[in-house]
PDB file of N, CA, C and O in Angstrom:
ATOM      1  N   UNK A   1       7.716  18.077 -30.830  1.00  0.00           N
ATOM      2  CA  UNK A   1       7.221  18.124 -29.470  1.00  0.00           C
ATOM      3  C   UNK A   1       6.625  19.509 -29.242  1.00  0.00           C
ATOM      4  O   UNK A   1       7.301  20.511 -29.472  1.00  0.00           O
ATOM      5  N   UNK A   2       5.226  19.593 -28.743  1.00  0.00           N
ATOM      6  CA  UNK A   2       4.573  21.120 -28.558  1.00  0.00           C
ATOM      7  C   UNK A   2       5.586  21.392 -27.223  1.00  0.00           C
ATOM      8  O   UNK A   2       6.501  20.689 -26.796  1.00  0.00           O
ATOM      9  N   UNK A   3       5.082  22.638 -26.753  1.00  0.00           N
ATOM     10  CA  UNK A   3       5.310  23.161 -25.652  1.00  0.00           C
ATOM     11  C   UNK A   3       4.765  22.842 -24.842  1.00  0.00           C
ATOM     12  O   UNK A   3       5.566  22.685 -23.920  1.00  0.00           O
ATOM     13  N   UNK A   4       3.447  22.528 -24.425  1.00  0.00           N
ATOM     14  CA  UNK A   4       3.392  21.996 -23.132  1.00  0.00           C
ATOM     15  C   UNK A   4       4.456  20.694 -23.053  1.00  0.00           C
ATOM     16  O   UNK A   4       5.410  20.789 -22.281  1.00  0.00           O
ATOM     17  N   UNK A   5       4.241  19.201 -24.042  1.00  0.00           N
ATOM     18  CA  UNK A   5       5.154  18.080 -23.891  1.00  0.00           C
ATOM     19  C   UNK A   5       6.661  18.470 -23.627  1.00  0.00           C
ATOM     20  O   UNK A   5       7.481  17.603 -23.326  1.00  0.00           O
ATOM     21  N   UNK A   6       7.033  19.933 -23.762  1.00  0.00           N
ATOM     22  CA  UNK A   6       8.461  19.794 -23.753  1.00  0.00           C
ATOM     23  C   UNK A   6       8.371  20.553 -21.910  1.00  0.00           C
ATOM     24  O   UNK A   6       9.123  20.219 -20.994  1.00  0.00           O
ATOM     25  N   UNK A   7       7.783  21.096 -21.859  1.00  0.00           N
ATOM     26  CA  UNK A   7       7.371  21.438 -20.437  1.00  0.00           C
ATOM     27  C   UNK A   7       7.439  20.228 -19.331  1.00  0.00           C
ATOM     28  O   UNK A   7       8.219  20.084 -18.389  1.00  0.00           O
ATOM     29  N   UNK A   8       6.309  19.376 -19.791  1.00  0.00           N
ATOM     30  CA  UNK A   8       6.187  18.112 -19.138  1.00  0.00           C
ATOM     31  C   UNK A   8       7.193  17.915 -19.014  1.00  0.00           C
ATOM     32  O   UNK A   8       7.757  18.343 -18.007  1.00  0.00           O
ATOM     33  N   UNK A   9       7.923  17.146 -20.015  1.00  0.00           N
ATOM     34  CA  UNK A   9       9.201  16.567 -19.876  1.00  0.00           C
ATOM     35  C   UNK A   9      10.287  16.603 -19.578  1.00  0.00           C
ATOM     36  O   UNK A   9      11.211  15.802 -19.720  1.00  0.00           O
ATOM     37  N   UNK A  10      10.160  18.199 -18.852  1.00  0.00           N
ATOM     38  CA  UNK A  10      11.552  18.994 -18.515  1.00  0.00           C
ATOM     39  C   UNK A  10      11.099  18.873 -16.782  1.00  0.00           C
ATOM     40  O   UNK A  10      12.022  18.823 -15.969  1.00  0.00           O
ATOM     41  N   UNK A  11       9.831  18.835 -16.346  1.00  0.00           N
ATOM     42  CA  UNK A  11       9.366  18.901 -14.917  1.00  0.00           C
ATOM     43  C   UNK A  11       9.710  17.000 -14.714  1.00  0.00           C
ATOM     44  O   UNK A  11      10.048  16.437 -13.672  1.00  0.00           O
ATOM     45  N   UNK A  12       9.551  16.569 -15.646  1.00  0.00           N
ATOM     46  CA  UNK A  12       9.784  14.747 -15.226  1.00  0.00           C
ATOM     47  C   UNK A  12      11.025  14.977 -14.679  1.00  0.00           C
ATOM     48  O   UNK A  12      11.139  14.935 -13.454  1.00  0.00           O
ATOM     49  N   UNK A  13      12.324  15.298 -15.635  1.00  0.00           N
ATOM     50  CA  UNK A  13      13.358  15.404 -15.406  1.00  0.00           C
ATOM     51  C   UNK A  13      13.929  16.073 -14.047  1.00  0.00           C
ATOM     52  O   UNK A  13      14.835  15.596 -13.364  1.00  0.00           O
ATOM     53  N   UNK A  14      13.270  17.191 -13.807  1.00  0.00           N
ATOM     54  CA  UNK A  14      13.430  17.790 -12.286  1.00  0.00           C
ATOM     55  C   UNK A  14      13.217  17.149 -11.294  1.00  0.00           C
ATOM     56  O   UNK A  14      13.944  17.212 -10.302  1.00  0.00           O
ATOM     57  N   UNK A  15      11.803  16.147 -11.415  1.00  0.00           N
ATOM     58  CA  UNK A  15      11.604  15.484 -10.424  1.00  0.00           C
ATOM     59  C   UNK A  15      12.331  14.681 -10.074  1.00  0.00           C
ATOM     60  O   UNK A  15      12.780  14.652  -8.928  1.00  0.00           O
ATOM     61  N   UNK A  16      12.669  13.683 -11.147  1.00  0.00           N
ATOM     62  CA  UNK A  16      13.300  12.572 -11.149  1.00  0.00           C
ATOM     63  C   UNK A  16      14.727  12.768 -10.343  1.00  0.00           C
ATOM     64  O   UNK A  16      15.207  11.951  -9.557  1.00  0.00           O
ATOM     65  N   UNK A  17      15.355  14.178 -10.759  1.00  0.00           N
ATOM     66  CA  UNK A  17      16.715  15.126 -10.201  1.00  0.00           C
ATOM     67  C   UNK A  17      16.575  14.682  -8.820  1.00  0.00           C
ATOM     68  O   UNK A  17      17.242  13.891  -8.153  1.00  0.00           O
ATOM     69  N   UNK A  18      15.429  15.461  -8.522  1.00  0.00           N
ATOM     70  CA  UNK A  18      14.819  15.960  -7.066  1.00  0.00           C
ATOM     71  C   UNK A  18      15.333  14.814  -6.128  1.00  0.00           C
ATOM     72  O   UNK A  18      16.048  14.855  -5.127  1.00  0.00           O
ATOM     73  N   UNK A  19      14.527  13.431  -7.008  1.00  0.00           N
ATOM     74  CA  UNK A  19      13.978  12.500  -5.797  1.00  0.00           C
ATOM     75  C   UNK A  19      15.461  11.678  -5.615  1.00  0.00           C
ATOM     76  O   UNK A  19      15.823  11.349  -4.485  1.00  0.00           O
ATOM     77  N   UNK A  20      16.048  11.463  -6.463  1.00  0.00           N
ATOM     78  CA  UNK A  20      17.510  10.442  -6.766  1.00  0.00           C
ATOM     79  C   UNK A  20      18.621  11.636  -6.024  1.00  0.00           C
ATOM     80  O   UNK A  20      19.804  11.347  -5.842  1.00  0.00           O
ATOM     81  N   UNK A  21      18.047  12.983  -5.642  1.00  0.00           N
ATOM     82  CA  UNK A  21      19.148  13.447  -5.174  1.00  0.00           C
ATOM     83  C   UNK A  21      19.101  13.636  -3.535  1.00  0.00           C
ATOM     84  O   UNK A  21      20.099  13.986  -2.904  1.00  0.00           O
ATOM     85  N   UNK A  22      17.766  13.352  -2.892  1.00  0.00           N
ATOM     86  CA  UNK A  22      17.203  13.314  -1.768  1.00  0.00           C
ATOM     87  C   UNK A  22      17.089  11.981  -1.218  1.00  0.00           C
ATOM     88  O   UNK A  22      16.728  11.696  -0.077  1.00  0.00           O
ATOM     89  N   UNK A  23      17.460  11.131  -2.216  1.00  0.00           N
ATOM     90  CA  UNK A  23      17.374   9.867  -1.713  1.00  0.00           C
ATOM     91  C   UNK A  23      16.076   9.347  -1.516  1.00  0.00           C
ATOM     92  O   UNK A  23      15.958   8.599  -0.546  1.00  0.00           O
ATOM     93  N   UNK A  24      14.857   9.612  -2.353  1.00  0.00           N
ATOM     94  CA  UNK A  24      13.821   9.179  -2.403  1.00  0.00           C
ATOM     95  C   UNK A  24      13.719   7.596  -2.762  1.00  0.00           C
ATOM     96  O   UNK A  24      13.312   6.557  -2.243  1.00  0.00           O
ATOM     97  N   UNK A  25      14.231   7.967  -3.762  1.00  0.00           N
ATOM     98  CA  UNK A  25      13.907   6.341  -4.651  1.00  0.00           C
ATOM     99  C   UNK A  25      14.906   5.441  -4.088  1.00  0.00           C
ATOM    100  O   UNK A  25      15.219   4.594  -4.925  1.00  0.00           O
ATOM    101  N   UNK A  26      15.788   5.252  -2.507  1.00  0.00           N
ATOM    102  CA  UNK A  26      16.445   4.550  -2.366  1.00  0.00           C
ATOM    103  C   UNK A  26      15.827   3.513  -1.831  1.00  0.00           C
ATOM    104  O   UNK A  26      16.589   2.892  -1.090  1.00  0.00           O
ATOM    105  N   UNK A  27      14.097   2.784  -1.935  1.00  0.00           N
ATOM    106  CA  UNK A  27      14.118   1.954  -1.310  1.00  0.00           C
ATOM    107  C   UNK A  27      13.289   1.530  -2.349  1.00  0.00           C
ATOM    108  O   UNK A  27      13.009   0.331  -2.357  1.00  0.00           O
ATOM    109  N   UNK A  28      12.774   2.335  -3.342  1.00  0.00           N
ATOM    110  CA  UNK A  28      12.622   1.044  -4.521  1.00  0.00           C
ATOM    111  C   UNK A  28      13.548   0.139  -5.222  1.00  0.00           C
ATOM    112  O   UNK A  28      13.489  -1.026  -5.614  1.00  0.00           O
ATOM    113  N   UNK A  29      14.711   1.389  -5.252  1.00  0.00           N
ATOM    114  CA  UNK A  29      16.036   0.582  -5.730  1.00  0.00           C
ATOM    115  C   UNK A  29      16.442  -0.407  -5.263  1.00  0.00           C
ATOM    116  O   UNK A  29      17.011  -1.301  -5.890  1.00  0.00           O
ATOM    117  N   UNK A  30      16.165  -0.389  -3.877  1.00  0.00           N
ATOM    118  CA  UNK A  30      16.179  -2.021  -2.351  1.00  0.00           C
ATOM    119  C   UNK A  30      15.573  -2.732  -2.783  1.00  0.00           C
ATOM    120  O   UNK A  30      16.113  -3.777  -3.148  1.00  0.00           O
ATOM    121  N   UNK A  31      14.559  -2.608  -2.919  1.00  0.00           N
ATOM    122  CA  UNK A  31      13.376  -3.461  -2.831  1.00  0.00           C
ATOM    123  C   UNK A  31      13.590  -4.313  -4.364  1.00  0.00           C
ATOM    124  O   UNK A  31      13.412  -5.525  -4.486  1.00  0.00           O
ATOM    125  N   UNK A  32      14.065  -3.258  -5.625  1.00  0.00           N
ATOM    126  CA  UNK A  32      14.013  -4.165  -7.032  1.00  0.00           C
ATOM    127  C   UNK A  32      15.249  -5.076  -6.746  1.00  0.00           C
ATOM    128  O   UNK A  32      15.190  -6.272  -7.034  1.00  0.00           O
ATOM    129  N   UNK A  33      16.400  -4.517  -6.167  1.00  0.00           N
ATOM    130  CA  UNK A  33      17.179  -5.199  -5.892  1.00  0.00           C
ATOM    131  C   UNK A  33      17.233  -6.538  -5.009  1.00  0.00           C
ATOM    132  O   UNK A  33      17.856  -7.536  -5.370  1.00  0.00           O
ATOM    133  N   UNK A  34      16.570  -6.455  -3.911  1.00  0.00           N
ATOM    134  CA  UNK A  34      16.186  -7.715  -2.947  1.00  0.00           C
ATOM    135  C   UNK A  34      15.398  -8.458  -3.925  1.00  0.00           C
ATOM    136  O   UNK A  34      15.834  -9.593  -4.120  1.00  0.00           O
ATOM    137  N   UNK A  35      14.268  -8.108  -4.653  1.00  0.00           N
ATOM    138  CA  UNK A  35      13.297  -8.929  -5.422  1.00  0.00           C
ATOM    139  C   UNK A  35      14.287  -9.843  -6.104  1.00  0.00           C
ATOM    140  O   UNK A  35      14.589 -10.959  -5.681  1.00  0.00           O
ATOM    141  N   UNK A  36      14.758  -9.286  -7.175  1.00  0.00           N
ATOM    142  CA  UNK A  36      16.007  -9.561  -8.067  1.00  0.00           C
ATOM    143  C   UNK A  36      17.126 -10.923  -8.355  1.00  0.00           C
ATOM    144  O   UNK A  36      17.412 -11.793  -9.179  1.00  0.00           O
ATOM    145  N   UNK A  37      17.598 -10.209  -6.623  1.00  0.00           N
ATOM    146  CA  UNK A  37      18.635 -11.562  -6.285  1.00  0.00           C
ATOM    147  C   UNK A  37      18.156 -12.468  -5.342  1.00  0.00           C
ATOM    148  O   UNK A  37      18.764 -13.533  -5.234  1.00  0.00           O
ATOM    149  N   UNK A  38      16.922 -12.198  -4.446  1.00  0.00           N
ATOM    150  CA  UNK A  38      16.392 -13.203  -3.649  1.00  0.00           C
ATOM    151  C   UNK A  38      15.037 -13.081  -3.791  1.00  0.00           C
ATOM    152  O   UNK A  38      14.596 -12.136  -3.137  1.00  0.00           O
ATOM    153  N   UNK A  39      14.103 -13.781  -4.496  1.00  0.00           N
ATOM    154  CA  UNK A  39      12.622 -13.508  -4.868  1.00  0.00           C
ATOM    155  C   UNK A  39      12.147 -13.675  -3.946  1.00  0.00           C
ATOM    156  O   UNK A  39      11.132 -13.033  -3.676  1.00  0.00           O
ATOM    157  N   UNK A  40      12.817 -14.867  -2.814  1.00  0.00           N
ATOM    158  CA  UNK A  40      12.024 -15.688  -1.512  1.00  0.00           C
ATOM    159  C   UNK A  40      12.241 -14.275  -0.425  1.00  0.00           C
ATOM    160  O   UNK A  40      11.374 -14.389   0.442  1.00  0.00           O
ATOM    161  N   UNK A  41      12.820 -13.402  -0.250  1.00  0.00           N
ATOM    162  CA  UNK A  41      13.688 -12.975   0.803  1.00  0.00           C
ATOM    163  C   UNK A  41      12.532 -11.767   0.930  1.00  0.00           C
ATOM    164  O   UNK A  41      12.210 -11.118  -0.065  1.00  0.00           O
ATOM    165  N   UNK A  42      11.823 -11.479   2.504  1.00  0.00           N
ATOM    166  CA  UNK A  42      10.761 -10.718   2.970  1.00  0.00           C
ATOM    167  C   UNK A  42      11.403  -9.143   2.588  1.00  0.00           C
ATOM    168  O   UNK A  42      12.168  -8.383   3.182  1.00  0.00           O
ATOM    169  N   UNK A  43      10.929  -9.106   1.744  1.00  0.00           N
ATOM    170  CA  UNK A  43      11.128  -7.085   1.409  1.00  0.00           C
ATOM    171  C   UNK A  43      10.463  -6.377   2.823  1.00  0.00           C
ATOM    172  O   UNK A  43       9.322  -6.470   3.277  1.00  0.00           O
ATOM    173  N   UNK A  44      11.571  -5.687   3.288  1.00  0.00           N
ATOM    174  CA  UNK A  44      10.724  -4.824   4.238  1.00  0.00           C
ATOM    175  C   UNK A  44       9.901  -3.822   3.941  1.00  0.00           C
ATOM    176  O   UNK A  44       9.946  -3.461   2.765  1.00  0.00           O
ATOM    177  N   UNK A  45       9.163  -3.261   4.643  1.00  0.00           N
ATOM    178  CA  UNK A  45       8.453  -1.900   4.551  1.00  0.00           C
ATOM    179  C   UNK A  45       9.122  -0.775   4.592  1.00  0.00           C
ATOM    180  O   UNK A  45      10.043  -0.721   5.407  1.00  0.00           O
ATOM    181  N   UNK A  46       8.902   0.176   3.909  1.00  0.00           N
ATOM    182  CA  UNK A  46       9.545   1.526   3.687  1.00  0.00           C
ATOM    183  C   UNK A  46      10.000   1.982   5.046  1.00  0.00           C
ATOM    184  O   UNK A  46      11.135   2.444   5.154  1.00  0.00           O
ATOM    185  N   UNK A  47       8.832   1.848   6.589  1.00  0.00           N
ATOM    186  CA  UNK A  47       9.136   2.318   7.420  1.00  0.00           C
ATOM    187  C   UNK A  47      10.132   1.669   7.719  1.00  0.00           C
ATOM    188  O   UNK A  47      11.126   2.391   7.795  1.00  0.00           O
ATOM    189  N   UNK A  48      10.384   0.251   7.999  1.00  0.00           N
ATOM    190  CA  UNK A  48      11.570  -0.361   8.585  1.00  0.00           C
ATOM    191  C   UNK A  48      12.804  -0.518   7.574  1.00  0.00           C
ATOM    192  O   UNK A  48      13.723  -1.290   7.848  1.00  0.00           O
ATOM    193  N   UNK A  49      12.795   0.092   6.627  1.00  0.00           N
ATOM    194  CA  UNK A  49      14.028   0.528   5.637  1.00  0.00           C
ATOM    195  C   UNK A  49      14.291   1.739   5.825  1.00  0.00           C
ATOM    196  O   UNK A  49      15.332   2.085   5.266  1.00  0.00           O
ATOM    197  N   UNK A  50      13.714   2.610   6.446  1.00  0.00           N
ATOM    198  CA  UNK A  50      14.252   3.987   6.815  1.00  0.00           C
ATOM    199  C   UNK A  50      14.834   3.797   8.004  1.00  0.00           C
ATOM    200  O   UNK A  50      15.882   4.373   8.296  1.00  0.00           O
ATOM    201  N   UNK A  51      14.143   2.869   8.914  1.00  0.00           N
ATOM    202  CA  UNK A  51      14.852   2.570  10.583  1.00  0.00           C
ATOM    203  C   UNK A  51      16.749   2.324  10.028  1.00  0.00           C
ATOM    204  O   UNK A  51      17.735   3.043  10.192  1.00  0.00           O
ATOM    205  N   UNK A  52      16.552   0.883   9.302  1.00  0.00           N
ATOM    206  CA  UNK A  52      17.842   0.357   8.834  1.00  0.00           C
ATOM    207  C   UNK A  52      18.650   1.353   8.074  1.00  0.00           C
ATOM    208  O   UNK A  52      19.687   0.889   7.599  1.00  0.00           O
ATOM    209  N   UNK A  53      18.475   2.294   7.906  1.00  0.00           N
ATOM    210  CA  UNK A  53      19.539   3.073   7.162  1.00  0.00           C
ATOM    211  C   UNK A  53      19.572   4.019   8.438  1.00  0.00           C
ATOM    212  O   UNK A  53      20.413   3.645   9.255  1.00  0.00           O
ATOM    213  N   UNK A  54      18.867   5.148   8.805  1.00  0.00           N
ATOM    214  CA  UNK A  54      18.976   5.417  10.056  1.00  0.00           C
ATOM    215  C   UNK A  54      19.901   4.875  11.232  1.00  0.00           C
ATOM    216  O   UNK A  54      20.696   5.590  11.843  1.00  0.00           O
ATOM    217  N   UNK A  55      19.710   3.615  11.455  1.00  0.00           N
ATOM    218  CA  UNK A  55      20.493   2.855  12.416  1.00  0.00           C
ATOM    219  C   UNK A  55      21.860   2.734  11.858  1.00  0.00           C
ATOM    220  O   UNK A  55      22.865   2.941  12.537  1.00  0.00           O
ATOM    221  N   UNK A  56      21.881   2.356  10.463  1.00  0.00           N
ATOM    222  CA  UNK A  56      23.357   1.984   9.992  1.00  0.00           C
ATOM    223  C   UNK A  56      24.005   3.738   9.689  1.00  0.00           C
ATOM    224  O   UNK A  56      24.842   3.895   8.800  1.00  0.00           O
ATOM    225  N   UNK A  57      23.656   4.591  10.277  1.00  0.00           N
ATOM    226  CA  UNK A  57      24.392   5.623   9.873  1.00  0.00           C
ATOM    227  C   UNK A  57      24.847   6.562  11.181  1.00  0.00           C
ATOM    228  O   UNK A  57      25.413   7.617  11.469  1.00  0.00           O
ATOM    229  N   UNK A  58      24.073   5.206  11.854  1.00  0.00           N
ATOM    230  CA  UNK A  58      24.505   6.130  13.730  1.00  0.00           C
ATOM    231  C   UNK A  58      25.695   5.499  13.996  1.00  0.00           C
ATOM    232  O   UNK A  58      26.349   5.961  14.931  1.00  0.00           O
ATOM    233  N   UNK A  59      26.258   4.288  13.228  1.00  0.00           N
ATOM    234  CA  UNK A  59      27.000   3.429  13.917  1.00  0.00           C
ATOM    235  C   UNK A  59      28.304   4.025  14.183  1.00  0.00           C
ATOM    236  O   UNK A  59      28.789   4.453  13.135  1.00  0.00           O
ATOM    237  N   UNK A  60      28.954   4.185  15.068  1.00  0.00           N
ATOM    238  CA  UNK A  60      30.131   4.609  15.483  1.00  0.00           C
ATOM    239  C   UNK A  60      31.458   4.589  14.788  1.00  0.00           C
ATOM    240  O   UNK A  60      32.237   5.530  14.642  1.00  0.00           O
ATOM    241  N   UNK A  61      31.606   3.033  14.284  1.00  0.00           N
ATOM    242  CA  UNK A  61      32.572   2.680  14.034  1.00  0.00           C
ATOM    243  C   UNK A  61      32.850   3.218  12.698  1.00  0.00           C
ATOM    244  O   UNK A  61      33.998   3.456  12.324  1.00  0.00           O
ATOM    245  N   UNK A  62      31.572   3.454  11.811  1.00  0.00           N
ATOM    246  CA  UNK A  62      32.055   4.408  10.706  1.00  0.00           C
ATOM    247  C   UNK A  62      32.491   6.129  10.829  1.00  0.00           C
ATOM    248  O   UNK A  62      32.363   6.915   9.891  1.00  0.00           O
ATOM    249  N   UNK A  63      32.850   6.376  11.747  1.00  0.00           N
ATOM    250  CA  UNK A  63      33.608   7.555  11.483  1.00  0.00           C
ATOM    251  C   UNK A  63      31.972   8.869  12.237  1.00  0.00           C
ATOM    252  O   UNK A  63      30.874   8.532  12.679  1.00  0.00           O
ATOM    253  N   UNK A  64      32.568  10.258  12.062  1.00  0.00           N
ATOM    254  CA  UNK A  64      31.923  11.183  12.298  1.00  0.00           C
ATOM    255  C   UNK A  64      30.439  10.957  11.346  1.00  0.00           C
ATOM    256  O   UNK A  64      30.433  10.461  10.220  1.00  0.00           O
ATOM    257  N   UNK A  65      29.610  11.288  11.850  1.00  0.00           N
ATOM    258  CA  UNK A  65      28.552  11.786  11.127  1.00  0.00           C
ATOM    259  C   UNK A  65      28.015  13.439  11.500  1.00  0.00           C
ATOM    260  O   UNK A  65      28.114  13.910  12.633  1.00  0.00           O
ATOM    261  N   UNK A  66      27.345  14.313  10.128  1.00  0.00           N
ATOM    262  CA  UNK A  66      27.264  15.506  10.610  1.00  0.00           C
ATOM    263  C   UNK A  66      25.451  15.443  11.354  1.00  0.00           C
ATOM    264  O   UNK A  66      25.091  16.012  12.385  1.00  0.00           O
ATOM    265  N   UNK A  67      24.793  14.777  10.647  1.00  0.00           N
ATOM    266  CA  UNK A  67      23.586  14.960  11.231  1.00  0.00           C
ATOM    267  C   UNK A  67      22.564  13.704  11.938  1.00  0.00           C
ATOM    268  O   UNK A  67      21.481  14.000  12.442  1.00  0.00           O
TER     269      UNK A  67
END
């Protein structure tokens, strides 16, 4: 592997860090998952999958939230 490819491949890895640790990729992971087990079942849009997690994290009954 030259140096730039080992470069590359060390910035994939960061990203990849980045996004799985920010919770980026949590709505492809939805979405492969909904596909998956229900092919028929309307995948929402990113925007209204951010509402639904949003909403499910205001809910009371689970305890304190900090932000």
């Amino acid at each position: 592997m030259t140096g730039t490819a080992a470069v590359a491949a060390a910035g994939r890895k960061v990203w990849w860090y980045v996004r799985e640790v920010l919770g980026d990729t949590a709505y492809e992971r939805y979405a492969a998952h909904l596909r998956a087990h229900d092919p028929e079942a309307e995948v929402p849009s990113r925007r209204e999958f951010e509402r639904m997690r949003t909403d499910a994290g205001d809910d009371p009954r689970k305890g304190f939230r900090c932000c």
